[in-house]
C-alpha positions in Angstrom: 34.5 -5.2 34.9 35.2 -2.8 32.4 38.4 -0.6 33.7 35.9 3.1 33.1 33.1 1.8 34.9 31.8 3.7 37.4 30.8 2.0 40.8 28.1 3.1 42.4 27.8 0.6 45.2 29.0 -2.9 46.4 27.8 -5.6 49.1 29.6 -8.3 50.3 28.1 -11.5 52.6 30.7 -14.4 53.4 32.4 -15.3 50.4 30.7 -13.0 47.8 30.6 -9.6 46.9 28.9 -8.0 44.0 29.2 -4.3 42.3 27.0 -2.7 41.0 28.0 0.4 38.3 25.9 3.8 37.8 24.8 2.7 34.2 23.2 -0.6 36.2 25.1 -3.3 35.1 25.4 -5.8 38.2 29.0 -7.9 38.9 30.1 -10.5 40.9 32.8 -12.6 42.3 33.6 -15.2 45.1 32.7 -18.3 46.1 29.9 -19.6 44.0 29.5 -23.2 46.0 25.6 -22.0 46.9 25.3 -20.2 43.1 25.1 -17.1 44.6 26.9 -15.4 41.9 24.3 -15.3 39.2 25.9 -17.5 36.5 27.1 -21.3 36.1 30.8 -21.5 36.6 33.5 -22.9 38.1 33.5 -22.8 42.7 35.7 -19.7 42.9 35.7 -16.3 40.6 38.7 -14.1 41.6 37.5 -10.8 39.4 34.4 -9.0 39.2 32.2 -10.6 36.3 28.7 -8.9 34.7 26.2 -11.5 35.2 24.4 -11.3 31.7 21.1 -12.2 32.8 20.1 -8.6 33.3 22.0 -7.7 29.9 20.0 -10.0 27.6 16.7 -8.5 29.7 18.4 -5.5 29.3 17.9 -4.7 33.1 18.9 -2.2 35.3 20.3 -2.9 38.4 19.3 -0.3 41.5 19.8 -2.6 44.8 20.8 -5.8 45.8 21.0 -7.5 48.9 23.2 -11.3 49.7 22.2 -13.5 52.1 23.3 -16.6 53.4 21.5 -18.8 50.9 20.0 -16.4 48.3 20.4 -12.7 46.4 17.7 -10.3 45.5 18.1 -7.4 43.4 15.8 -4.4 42.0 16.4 -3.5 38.5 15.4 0.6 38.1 11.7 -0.3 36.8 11.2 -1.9 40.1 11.2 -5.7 39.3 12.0 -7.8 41.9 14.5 -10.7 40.9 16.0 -13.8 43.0 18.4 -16.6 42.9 20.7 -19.2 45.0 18.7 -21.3 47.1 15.6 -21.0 47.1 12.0 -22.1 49.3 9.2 -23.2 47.4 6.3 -21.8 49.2 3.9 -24.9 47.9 6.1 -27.9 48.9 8.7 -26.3 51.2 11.3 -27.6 49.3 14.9 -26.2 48.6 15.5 -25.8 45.0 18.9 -23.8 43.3 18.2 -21.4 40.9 21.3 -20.1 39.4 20.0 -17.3 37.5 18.3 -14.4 38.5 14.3 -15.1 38.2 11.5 -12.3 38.4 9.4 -12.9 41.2 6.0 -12.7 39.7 4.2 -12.0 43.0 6.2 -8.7 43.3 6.0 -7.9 39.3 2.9 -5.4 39.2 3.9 -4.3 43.0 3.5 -0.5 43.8 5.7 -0.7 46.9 8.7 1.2 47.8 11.7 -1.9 48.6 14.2 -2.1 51.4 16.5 -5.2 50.2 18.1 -7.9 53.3 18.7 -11.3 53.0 19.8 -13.4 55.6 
């Protein structure tokens, strides 16, 4: 994380905690055994790192929300995106997404979003 950013929040679940900064960039760190951080890499990050999925969408981050298996974050426009583990409603099946996907379903929402995961 870049040593002028500004923090505007942070949330922490188990072993990972994320940042986010007040011009929307989104960082993680900790344990990434369930891909929870947002990027390949190695088990264990020791220092906030952007994920770059919402730079090259050049995406916003507003809230986010960790749960046991799974994040979800809204960028500023009001996407919905999610990644970790997660259900597929068709088969029921587990699958592990490690970087952040829109949620169509949610895409053309007009709803006002409360973010938990558990």
């Amino acid at each position: 994380m870049p040593q002028d950013a500004i923090v505007s929040g942070v949330v922490a679940s188990g072993s990972v905690s994320m940042a986010i900064t007040e011009d929307g960039g989104l960082y993680s760190w900790g344990d990434n055994k369930k891909v929870l951080l947002g990027y390949p890499s190695e088990n264990f990050v020791s220092r906030p790192k952007q994920i770059s999925s919402f730079v090259n969408m050049k995406t916003r981050i507003s809230q986010v929300s960790i749960g046991t298996n799974n994040v979800v974050a809204v960028s500023t426009n009001g996407n919905v995106y999610q990644w970790g583990s997660i259900t597929s409603e068709n088969l029921n099946q587990k699958r592990f997404v490690v970087k952040p996907t829109l949620l169509e379903k949610l895409a053309s929402s007009e709803v006002e979003i409360s973010l938990a995961c558990r």
